[in-house]
C-alpha positions as CSV (number, residue, x, y, z in Angstrom):
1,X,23.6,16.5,-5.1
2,X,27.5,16.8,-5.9
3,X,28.3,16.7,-2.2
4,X,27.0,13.0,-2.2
5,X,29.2,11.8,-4.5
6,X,31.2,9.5,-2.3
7,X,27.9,7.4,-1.8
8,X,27.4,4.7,-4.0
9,X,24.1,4.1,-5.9
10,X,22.7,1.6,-4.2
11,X,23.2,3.7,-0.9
12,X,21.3,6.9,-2.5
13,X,18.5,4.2,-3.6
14,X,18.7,3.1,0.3
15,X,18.5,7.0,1.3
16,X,15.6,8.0,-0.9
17,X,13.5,4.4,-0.6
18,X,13.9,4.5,3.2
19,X,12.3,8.5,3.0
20,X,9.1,7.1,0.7
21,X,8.8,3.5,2.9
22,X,8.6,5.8,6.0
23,X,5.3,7.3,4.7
24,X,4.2,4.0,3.5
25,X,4.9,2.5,7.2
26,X,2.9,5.4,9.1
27,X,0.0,4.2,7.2
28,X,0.0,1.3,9.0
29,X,1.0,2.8,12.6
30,X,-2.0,4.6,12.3
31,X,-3.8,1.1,12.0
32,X,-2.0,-0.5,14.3
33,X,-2.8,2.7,17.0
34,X,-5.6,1.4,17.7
35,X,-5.0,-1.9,19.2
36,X,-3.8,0.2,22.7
37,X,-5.9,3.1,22.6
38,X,-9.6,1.7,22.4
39,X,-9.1,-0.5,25.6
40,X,-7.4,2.8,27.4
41,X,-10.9,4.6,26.0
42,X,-13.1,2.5,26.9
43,X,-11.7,2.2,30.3
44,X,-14.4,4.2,32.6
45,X,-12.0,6.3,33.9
46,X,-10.1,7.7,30.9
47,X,-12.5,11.1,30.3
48,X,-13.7,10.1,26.8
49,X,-16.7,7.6,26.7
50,X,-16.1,4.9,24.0
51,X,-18.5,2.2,23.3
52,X,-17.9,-0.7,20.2
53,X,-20.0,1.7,17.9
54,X,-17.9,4.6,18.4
55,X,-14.3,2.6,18.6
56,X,-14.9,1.1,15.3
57,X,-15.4,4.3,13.5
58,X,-12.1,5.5,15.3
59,X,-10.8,2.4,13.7
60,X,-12.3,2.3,10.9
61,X,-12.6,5.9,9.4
62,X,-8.7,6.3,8.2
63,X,-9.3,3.3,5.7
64,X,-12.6,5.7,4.8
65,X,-10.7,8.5,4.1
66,X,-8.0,6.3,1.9
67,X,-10.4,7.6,-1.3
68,X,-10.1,11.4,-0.9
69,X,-6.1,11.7,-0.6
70,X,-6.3,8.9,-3.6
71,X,-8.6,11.0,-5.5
72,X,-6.4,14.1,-5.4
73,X,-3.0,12.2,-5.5
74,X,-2.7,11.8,-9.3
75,X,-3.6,16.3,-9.6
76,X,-1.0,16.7,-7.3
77,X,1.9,14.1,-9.1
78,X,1.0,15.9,-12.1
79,X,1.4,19.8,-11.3
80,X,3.9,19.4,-8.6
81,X,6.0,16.3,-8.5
82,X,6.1,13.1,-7.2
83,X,8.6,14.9,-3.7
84,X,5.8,17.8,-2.9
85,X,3.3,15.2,-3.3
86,X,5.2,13.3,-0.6
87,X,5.8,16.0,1.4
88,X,2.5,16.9,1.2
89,X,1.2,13.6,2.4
90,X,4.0,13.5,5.4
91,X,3.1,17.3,6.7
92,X,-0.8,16.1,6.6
93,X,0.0,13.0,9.0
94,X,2.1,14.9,10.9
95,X,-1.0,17.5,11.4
96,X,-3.1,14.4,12.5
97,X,-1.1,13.3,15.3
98,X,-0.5,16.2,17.0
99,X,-4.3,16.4,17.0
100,X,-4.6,13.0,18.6
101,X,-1.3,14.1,20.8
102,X,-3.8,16.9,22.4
103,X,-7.5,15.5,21.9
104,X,-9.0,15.6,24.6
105,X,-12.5,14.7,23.1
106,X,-14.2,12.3,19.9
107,X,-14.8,15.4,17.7
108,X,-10.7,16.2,17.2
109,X,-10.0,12.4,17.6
110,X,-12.1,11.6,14.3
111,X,-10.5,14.5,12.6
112,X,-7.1,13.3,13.3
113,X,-8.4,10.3,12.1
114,X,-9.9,12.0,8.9
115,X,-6.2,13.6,8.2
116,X,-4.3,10.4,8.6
117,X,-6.6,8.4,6.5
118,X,-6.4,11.1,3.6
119,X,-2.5,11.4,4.1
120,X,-2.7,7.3,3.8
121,X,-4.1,7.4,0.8
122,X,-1.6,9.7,-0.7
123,X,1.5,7.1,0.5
124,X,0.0,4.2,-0.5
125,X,-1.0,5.9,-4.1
126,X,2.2,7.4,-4.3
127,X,5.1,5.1,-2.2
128,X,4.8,2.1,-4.9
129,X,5.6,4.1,-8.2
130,X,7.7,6.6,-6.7
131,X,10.6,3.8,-4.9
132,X,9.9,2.0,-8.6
133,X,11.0,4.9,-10.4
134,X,13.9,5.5,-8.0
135,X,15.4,1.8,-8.0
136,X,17.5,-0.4,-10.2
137,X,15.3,-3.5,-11.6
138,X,18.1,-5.8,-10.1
139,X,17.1,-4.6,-6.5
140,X,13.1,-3.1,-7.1
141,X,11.7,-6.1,-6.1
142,X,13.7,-5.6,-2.4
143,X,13.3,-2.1,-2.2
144,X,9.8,-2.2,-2.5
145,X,9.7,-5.4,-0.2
146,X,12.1,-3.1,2.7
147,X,8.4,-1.1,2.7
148,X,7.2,-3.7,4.7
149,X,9.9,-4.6,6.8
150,X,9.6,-0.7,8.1
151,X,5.5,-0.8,8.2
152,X,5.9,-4.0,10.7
153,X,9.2,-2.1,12.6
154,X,6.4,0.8,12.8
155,X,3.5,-1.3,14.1
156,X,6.0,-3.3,16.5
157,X,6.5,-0.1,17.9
158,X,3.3,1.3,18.2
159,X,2.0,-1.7,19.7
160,X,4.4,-1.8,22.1
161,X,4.2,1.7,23.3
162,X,0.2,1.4,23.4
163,X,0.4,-1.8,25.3
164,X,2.5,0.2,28.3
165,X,2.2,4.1,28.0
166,X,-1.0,6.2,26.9
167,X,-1.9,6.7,23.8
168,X,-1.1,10.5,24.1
169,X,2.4,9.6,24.3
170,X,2.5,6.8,21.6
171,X,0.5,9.5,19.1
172,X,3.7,11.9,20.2
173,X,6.2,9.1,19.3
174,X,4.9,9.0,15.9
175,X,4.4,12.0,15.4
176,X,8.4,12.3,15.7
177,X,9.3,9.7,13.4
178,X,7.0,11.4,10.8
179,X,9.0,14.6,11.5
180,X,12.4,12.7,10.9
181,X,10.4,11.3,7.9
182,X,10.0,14.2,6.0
183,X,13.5,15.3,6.6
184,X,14.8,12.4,4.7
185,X,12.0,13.3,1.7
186,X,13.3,17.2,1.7
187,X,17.2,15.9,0.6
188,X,15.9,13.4,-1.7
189,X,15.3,14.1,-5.5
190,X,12.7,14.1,-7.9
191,X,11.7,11.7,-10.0
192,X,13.6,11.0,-12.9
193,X,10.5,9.4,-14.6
194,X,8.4,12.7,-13.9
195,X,10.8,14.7,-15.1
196,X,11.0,13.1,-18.2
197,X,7.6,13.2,-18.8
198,X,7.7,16.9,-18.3
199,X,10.1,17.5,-21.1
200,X,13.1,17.9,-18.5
201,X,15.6,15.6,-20.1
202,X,18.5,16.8,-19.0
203,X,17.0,17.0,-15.3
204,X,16.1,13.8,-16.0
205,X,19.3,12.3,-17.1
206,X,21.4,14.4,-14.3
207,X,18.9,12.9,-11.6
208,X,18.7,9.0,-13.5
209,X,22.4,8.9,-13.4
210,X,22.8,10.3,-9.7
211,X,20.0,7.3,-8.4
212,X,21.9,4.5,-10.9
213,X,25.2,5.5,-11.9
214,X,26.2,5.1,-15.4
215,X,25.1,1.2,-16.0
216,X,22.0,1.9,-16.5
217,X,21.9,4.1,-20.1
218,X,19.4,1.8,-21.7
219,X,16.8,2.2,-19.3
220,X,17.3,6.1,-19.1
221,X,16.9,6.3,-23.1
222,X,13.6,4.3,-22.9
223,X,12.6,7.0,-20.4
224,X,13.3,9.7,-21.8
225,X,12.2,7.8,-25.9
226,X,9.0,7.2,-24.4
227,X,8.4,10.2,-22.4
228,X,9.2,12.0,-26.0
229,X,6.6,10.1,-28.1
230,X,3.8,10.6,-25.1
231,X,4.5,14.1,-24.6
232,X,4.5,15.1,-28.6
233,X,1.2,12.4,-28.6
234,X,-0.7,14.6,-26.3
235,X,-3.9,15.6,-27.3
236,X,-4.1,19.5,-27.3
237,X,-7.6,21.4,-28.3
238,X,-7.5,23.8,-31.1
239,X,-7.0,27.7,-29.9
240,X,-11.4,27.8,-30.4
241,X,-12.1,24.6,-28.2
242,X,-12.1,25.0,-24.4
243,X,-9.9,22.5,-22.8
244,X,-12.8,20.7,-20.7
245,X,-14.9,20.8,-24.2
246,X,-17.4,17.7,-24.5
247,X,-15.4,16.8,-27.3
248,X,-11.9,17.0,-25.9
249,X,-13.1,14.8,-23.1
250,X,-14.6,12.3,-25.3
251,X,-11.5,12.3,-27.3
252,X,-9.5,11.5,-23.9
253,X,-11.7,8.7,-23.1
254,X,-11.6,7.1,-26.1
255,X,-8.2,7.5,-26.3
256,X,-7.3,6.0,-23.8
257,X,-10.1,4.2,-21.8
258,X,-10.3,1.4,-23.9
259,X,-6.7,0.5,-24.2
260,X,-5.4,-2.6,-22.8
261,X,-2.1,-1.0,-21.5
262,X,-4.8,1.4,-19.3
263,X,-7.7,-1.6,-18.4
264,X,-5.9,-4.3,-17.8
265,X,-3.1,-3.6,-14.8
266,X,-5.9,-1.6,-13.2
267,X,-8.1,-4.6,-13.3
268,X,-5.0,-7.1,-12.1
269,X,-4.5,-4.6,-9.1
270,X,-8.4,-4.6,-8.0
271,X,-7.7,-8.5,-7.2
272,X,-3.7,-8.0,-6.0
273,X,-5.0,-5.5,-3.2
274,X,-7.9,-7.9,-2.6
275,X,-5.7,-10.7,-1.9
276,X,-3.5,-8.1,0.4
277,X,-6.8,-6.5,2.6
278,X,-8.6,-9.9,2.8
279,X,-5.4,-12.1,3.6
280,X,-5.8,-11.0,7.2
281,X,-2.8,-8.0,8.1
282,X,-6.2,-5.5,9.0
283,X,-7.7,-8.2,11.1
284,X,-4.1,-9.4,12.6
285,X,-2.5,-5.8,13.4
286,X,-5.6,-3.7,14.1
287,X,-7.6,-6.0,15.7
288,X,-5.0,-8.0,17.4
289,X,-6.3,-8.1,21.0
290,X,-9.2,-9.8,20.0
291,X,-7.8,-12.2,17.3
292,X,-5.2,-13.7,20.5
293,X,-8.1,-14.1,23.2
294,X,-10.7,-16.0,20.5
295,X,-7.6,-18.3,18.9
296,X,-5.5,-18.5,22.1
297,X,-8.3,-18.1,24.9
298,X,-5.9,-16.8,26.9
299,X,-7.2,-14.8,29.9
300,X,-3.4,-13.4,31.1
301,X,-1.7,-10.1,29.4
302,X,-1.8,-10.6,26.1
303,X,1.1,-7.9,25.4
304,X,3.4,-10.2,25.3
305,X,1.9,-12.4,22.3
306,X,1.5,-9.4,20.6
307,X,4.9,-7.8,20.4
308,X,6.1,-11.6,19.7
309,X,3.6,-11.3,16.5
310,X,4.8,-8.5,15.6
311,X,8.6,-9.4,16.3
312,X,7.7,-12.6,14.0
313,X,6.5,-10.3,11.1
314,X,9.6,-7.9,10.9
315,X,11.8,-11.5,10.3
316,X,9.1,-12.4,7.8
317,X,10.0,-9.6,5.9
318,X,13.5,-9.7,5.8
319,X,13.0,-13.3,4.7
320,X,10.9,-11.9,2.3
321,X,13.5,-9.6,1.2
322,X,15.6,-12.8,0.4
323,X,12.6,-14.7,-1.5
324,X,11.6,-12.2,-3.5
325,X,15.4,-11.7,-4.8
326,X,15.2,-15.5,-5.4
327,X,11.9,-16.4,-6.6
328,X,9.5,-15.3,-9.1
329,X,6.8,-12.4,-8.2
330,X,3.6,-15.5,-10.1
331,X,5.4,-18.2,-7.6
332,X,5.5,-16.3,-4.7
333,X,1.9,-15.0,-4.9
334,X,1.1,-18.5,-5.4
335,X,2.3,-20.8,-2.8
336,X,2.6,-18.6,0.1
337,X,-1.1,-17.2,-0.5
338,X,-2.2,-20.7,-0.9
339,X,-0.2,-21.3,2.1
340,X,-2.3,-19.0,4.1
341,X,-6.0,-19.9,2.6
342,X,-5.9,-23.6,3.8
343,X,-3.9,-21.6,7.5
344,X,-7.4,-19.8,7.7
345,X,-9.3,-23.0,7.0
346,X,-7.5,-24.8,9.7
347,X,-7.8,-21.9,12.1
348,X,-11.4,-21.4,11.6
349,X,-11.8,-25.4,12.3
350,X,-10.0,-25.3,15.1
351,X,-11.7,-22.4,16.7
352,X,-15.2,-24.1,15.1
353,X,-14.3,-27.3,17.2
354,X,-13.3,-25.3,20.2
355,X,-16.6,-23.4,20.1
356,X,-18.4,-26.7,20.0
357,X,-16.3,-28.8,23.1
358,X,-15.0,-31.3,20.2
359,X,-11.5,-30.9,20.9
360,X,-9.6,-34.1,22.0
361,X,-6.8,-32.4,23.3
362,X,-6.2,-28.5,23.1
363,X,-3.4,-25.8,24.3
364,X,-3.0,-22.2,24.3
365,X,0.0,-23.0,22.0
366,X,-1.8,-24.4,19.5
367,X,-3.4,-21.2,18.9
368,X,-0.2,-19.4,18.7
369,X,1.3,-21.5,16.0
370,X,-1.4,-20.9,13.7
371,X,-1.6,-17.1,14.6
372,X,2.0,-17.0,13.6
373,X,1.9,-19.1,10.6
374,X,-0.6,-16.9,9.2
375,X,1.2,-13.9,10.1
376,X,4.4,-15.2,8.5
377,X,1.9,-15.8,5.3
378,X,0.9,-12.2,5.3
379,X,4.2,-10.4,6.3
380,X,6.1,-12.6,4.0
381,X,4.0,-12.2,0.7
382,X,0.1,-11.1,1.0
383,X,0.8,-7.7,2.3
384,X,4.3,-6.7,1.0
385,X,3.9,-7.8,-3.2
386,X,1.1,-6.2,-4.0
387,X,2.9,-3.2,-3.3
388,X,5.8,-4.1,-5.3
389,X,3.3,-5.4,-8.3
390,X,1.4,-1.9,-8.2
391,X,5.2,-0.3,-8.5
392,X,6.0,-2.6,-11.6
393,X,2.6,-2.8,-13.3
394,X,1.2,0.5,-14.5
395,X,2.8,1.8,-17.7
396,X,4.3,5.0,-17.1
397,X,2.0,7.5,-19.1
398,X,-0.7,6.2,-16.3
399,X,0.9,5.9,-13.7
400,X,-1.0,8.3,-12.0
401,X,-4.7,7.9,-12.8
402,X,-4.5,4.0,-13.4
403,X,-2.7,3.8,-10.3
404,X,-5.8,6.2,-8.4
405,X,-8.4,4.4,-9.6
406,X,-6.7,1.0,-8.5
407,X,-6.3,2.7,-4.8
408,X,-10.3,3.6,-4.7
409,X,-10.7,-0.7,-4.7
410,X,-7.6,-0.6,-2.1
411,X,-9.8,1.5,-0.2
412,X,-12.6,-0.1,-0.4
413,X,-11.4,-3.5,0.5
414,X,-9.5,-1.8,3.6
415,X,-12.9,-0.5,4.4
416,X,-15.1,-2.9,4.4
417,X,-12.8,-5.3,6.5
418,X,-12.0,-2.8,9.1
419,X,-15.2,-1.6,9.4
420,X,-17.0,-5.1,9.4
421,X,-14.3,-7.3,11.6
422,X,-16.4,-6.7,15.0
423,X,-19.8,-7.7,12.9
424,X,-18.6,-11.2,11.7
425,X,-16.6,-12.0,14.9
426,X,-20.1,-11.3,16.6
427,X,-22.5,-12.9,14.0
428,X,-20.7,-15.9,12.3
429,X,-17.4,-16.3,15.3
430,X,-14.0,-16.3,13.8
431,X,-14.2,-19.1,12.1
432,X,-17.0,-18.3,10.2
433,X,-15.2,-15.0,9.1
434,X,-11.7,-16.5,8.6
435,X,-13.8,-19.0,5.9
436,X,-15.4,-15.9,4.0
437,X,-11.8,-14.8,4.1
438,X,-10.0,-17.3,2.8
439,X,-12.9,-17.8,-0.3
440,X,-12.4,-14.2,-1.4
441,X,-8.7,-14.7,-1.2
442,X,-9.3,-17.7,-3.4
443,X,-11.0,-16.3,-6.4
444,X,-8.6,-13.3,-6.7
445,X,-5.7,-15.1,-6.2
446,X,-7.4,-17.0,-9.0
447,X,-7.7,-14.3,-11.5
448,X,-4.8,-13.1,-10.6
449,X,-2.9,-16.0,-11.7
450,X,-4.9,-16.6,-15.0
451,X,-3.7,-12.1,-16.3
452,X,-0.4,-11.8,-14.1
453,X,2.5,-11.4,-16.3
454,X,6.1,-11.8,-14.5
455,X,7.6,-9.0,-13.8
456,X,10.8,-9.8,-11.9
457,X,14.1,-8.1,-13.1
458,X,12.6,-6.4,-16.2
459,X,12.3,-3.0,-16.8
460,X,9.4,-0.9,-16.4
461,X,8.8,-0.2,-19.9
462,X,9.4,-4.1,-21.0
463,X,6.4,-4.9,-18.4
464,X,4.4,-1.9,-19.7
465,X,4.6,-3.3,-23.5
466,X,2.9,-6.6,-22.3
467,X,-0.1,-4.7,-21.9
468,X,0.4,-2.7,-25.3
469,X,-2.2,-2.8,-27.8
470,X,-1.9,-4.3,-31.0
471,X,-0.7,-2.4,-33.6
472,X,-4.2,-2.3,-35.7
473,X,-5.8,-1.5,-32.1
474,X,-3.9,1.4,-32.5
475,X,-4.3,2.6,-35.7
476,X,-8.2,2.5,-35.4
477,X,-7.6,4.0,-31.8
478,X,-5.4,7.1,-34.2
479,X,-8.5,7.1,-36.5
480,X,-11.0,7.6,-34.0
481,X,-9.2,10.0,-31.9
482,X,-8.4,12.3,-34.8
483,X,-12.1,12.1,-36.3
484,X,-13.4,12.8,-32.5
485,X,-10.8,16.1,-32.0
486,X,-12.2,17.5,-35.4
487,X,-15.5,17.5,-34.6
């Protein structure tokens, strides 16, 4: 690292950021793929039969596979790093698009599918709490918002390679970037916050200082203080008790299962990702074809309207990148998701009123303002904070399994609505759908408000102790524990 001493801090936070928001950004190429290569495969004379049962498992089946690279994500942070878990997750994508690069049937198109839903799951687990642990608080809030600038660069360009060339050669494309992608991840670092918890301090403090510079001491010391405590806290079985014991498991649980600092972020994030997967960014970037002829009826080339929507969601989030510097996470999440809710509800009345000839006046137009107001909704806050909230919220010492079992409800959100977009457009129209939509955004943005602390500009430990338990929590938590790992 001493030959990058002429770069500033804030450029090696730009170098390492940009090699985690890469990963994060392929997740949603592999999304957005779709949108050109189901109409090239269901074109008779492609070689592959597709019908709409078949192309929504191809579409569907990475946000499937989310859960097994989140189940394995937190094993891996823990024995080999948060940069081999990366690397790990990049090499796995890169696998999966050189399958769909040479399929030439469904059986090696569903398992590229399989590999870059599983490699998915390992970014999104991952990219939050590693560009977190990497970044100043001043400039978190951006860092993790510059995810989703390169996530809608991604899907501009994979949308607009699908739109004019053959899948083959857009799944080549991105399998390039993904190869540049790890590159960047090889030269970058590990974690100081890992390393600390490892008992590396002084591979901690050489790495902290190299990311921040030296303005930055009191955040290192509460690192490394409370890597110290949790590391000389850890429960170890006597030399007679096996390690998986019944009783050393029930000693975990109880010793941490019912603490607030575990529970409650995990149960915040269930209804953060829910605002982000039922917002609309899965319906609006893999389904986008058929979101622009129902709100537009437009019978021309849609391509066009798509790159513009996607054109419109990279300024989004660079105006995002501004807001979120400016403006409170709470009031952010608040206005601009309600923002969007009463944008579906107008949308689905509009379309509703279409359907039913009770239009006074109508124009293709009208359906691209609305389109893009609820794509500047999404890009600008729905599908780029939660991110950033997952990187702030979960107190260190769980990091990684609070943050897994938060992902398994990311998946399953992701799921359901890519799997079940076709259904509702077919049974209940869009504007039925786009109402169920904006009522489940409702209640979690809801809840979300009601347990949400702020978390702009503080340190990750200051947020963490919000959650803390009380201090006779914890001395009946001590009690317990040490009666359970006697026994």
């Amino acid at each position: 690292m001493s030959s990058w001493r002429h770069l500033t801090p804030f450029m090696k936070q730009c170098f390492v950021t940009t090699g985690v928001a890469l990963n994060i950004g392929g997740g949603a190429t592999v999304m957005a793929f779709v949108t050109g290569m189901l109409p090239q495969l269901k074109d008779s004379t492609s070689g592959i039969y597709v019908d709409d049962a078949i192309g929504s498992w191809i579409a569907a089946t990475p946000s499937m596979c989310l859960l097994i690279g989140n189940l394995i994500t937190p094993t891996l942070m823990s024995i080999f790093g948060r940069k081999i878990t990366n690397i790990i997750s990049i090499t796995i994508v890169i696998i999966g698009w050189l399958c769909l690069a040479i399929a030439e049937d469904i059986t090696l198109i569903l398992f590229a599918r399989i590999l870059q839903g599983v490699s998915m799951g390992m970014a999104l687990n991952l990219g939050p709490i590693l560009i977190a642990e990497y970044t100043s608080p001043v400039n978190r809030g951006a860092f993790l918002m510059f995810m989703s600038v390169l996530t809608a660069t991604g899907v501009l360009v994979t949308h607009t390679i699908g739109s004019y060339f053959s899948w083959q050669l857009n799944a080549t494309v991105c399998m390039v970037l993904a190869f540049l992608n790890l590159l960047i991840v090889l030269y970058s670092p590990e974690s100081p916050a890992w390393l600390a918890d490892n008992g590396r301090y002084d591979d901690c403090s050489k790495t902290f200082r190299w990311l921040r510079g030296e303005h930055e001491e009191i955040e290192l010391n509460e690192i490394i203080k409370s890597s110290i405590v949790h590391n000389e806290a850890k429960i170890r079985p006597s030399a007679e008790e096996p390690s998986f014991s019944f009783g050393f498991v029930m000693c975990y649980i109880k010793r941490n299962m019912i603490c607030r600092e575990f529970y409650m972020p995990i149960f915040i994030m269930i209804h953060v990702y829910g605002i982000g997967q039922w917002a609309g960014i899965n319906v609006l970037s893999t389904y986008t074809l058929d979101v622009c002829r129902n709100i537009i009826s437009f019978d021309g080339d849609v391509a066009p309207h798509i790159i513009a929507l996607d054109t419109q969601r990279i300024v989004s989030n660079l105006a995002a990148i501004i807001m979120i510097r400016k403006f409170k996470r709470r009031t952010m999440l608040f206005s601009i998701t309600s923002l969007g809710i009463l944008v579906m509800l107008v949308t689905a009345g509009y379309t509703y009123a279409k359907s039913k000839n009770l239009m006074p006046f109508d124009h293709p137009y009208l359906g691209v303002l609305l389109i893009h107001l609820h794509m500047f909704t999404v890009a600008s806050c729905t599908i780029s904070l939660p991110y950033i909230i997952a990187g702030e919220i979960f107190p260190l010492k769980y990091k990684g399994v609070a943050g897994g079992i938060s992902i398994l409800f990311f998946s399953l959100h992701f799921s359901v609505v890519v799997k079940t977009v076709p259904y509702l457009f077919n049974t209940l129209g869009i504007y039925g759908a786009y109402c169920m939509y904006a009522g489940i955004v409702a209640y979690c943005l809801l809840v979300t408000v009601i347990f949400l602390p702020e978390t702009k500009d503080r340190t990750l430990q200051d947020i963490a102790n919000d959650f803390r338990c009380t201090k006779l929590h914890l001395k009946s938590l001590e009690s317990e524990t040490e009666i359970l790992c006697n026994t």
